[in-house]
N, C-alpha and C positions, 0 to 999 in steps of 0.2 A: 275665456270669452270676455269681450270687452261690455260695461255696461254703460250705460245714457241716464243721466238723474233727470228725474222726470217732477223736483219739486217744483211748485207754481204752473206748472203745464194745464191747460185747462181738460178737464175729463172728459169722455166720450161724452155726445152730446145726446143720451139717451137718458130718460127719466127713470128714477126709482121711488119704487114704493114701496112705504114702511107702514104695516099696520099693529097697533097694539097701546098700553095703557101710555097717558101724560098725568103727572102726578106731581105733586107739592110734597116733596122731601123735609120733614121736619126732624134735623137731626141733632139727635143729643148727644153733645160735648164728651170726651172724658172728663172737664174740669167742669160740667154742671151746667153748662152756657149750650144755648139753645139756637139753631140757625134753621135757616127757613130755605130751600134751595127746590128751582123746579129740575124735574125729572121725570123719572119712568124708563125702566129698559130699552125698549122701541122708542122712546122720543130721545131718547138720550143717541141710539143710532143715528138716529133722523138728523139730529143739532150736528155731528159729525161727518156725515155725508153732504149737509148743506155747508160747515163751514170747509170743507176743501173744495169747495164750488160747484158741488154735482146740483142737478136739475131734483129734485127730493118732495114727493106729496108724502104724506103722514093722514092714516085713518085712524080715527083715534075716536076719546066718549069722554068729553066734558061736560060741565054743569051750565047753568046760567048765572055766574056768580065771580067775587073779583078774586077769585085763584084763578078761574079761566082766563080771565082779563091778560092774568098775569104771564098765564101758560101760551097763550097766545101771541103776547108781545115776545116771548122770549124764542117762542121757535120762527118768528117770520122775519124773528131779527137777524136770524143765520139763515135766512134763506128757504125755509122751510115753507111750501106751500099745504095750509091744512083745508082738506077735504070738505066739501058738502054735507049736512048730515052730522055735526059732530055734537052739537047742542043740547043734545035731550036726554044725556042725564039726568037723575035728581039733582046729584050736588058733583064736585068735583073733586074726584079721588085723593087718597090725603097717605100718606104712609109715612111710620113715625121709624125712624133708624138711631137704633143707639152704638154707638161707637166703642172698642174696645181697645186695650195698650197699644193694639198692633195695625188700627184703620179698620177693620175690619166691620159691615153694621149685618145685627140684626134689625130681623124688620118687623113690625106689625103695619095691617092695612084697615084702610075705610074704605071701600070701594065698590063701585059694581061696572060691571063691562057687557055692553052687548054693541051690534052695527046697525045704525041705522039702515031702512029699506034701499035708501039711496045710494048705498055706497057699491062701489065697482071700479074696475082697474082703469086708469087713464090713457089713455093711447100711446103708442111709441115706451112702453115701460118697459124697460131691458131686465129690473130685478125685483123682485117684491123678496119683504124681509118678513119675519114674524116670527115674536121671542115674547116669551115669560106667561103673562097671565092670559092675553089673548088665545093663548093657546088651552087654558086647560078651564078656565072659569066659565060656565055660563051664564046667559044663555046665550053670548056670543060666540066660545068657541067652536059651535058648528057651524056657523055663517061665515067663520074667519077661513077655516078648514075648505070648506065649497068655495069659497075665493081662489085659493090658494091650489087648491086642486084643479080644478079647470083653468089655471094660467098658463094655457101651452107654451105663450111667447117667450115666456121669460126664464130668466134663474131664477129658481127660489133658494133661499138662504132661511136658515130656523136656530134658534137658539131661546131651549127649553128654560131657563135661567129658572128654575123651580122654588117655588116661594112654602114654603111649609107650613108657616104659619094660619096656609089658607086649604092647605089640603085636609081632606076630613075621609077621603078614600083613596089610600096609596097606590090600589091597583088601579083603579079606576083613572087616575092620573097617568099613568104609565100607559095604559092603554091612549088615551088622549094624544099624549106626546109619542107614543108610535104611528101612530096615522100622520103626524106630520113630519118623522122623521122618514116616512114611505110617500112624501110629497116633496121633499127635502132635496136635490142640487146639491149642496152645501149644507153643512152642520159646523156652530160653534158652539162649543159648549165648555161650563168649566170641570175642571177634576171633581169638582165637587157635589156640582148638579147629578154626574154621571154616577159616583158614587151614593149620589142618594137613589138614582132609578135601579141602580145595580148593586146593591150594597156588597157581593161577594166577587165580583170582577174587576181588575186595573183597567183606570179610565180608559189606556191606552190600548187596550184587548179589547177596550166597548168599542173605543173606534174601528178598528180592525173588523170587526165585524159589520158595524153597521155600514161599512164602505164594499166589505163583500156579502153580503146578506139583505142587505135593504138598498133601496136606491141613493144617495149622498154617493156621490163623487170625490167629493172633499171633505174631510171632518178636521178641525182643527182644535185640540185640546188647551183651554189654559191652565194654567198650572202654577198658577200665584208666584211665587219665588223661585219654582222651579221651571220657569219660563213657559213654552208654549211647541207640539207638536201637534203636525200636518199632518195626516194619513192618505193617502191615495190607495190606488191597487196595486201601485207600482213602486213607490216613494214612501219613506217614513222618514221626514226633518224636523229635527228641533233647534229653538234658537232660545240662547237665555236671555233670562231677564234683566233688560235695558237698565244700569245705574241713574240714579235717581233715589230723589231723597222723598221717602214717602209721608204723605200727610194725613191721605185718605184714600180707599180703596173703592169708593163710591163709582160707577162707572167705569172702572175699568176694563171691565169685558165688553162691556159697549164699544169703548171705544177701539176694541181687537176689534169687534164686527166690522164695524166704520172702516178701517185700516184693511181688512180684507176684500170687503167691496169694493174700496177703492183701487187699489191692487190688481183685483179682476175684471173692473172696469178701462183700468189703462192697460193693462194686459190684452183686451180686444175678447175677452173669456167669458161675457155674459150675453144674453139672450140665448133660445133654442138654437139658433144657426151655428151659437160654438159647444152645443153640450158635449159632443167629440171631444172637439178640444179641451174642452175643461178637464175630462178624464184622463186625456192626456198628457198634461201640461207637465214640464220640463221640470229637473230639479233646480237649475238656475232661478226660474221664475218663480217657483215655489218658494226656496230660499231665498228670493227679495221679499216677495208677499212676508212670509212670514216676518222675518227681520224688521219691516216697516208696523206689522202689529206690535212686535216688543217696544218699538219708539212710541208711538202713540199712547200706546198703554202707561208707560214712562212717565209721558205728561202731564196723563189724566193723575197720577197715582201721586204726582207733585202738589196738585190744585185742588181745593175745599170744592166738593161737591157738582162730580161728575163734567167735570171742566172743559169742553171737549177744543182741542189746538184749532186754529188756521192754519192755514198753507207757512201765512208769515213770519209763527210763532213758532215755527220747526226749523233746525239747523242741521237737520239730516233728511235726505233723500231717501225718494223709493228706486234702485237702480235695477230695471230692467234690464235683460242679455240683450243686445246690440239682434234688432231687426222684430224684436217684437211689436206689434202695434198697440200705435197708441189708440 
């Protein structure tokens, strides 16, 4: 089957929405040197989905203060439109990441997350995302939940990306992130999250399940060096990880999310009208999608702090099977 490179093509012209924390990344060094980088699991998607040109609002909970100042110039600068409603926090979330031999951060956090009364889905939204603390902290992760649950129109896409440092009830977490994994379209998640919610199952047997056991269509595992598998009902692909020389690991699941939205977006696979097909979807298309998250991921894993590419900054294609829509 012949394919069509779909880099620089502009994306279906349907809007997505990313809800969840924007955060000031203060990450220490291995050699003791201190950098300052914005961030956050969900804005770091967001900054990826706007820089490949998709239409992108971001719900998010800032302070009134010049981190926000700061968080605000950086996501509008990729395109990212941020929501109504995002101001009334106390202060704006701060998370300190120390770095180990391998890129790799832990995290500690300053934070707090809830939704303003205002917020709600935008019209015309093909995907709503929602990943990490939006999902288990409250007192927002029920507001974010009843969002997310009543979005008939759309795909939902979730990725638990579980922060430990903030859990204080392991079950109770678990519980949390199964309501959204039973709200869930899509599931990304890494080997590693899954092994914390599962600690005596292979990630790739959680997927398996939760694709026949719970609603997720798609689950896609990352798998740090050991690349990354897709789960379907029908399909199990994996693609290794894209060479490249690594600096930092900051972002890089994000930007698989990014990379697989985007993928299902030029695929013609999001909104309710393709939930069918999304379950259906080809190995062909599957193993593009996947293949174009091992790239991305690549780029980010090259660049100090959650870096996320352009269309322009990529030298490799997402190649479609010949006749899929754009």
């Amino acid at each position: 089957m012949t394919s069509q490179p779909l880099i620089g093509e502009p994306p279906v012209p349907y809007r997505k929405l990313v809800i969840g924390e924007a955060l000031i990344d203060v990450v220490q060094q291995t050699d003791g040197t201190v950098r300052e980088h914005c961030g956050g699991s969900p804005a770091n998607v967001a900054i990826a989905l706007g820089r490949l040109g998709h239409a992108v609002d971001l719900i998010t909970w800032l302070g009134k203060d010049a981190y926000a100042d700061i968080l605000r110039d950086w996501l509008t600068d990729s395109g990212v439109t941020i929501t109504a409603g995002t101001s009334a926090a106390p202060y704006t979330p701060l998370a300190t990441a120390v770095l180990d031999h391998d890129g790799s951060a832990t995290y500690t956090f300053d934070l707090t997350w809830d939704l303003d009364t205002s917020a709600q889905i935008p019209a015309d939204t093909a995907v709503i995302h929602v990943g990490s603390l939006a999902a288990t902290l409250e007192p927002g992760s029920d507001k974010v939940y009843e969002l997310m649950r009543t979005a008939r129109g759309a795909t939902t896409v979730f990725d638990p990306n579980i922060r430990p440092s903030l859990v204080s009830d392991p079950e109770e977490t678990r519980r949390r992130v199964e309501r959204f994994f039973d709200a869930s379209d899509v599931v990304r998640a890494s080997d590693v999250d899954l092994l914390w919610l599962y600690p005596y199952t292979d990630p790739i047997e959680v997927a398996r399940r939760l694709v026949r056991d719970r609603r997720p269509s798609l689950v896609v595992v990352t798998q740090g060096p050991q690349g990354a598998t897709a789960v379907t009902e029908h399909l199990e692909l994996h693609t290794p990880t894209a060479a490249t020389t690594v600096v930092d690991r900051v972002g890089a699941g994000d930007a698989a999310t990014g990379a697989v939205i985007d993928g299902l977006s030029q695929a013609g696979l999001l909104g309710s009208e393709n939930r069918e097909r999304l379950a259906n979807i080809d190995r062909e298309t599957l193993q593009a999608i996947l293949d174009w998250a091992a790239q991305l991921c690549a780029y980010c894993l090259s660049k100090q702090g959650a870096n996320m590419p352009r269309r322009t900054d990529l030298t490799t294609t997402l190649a479609l099977p010949t006749g899929v829509p754009k």
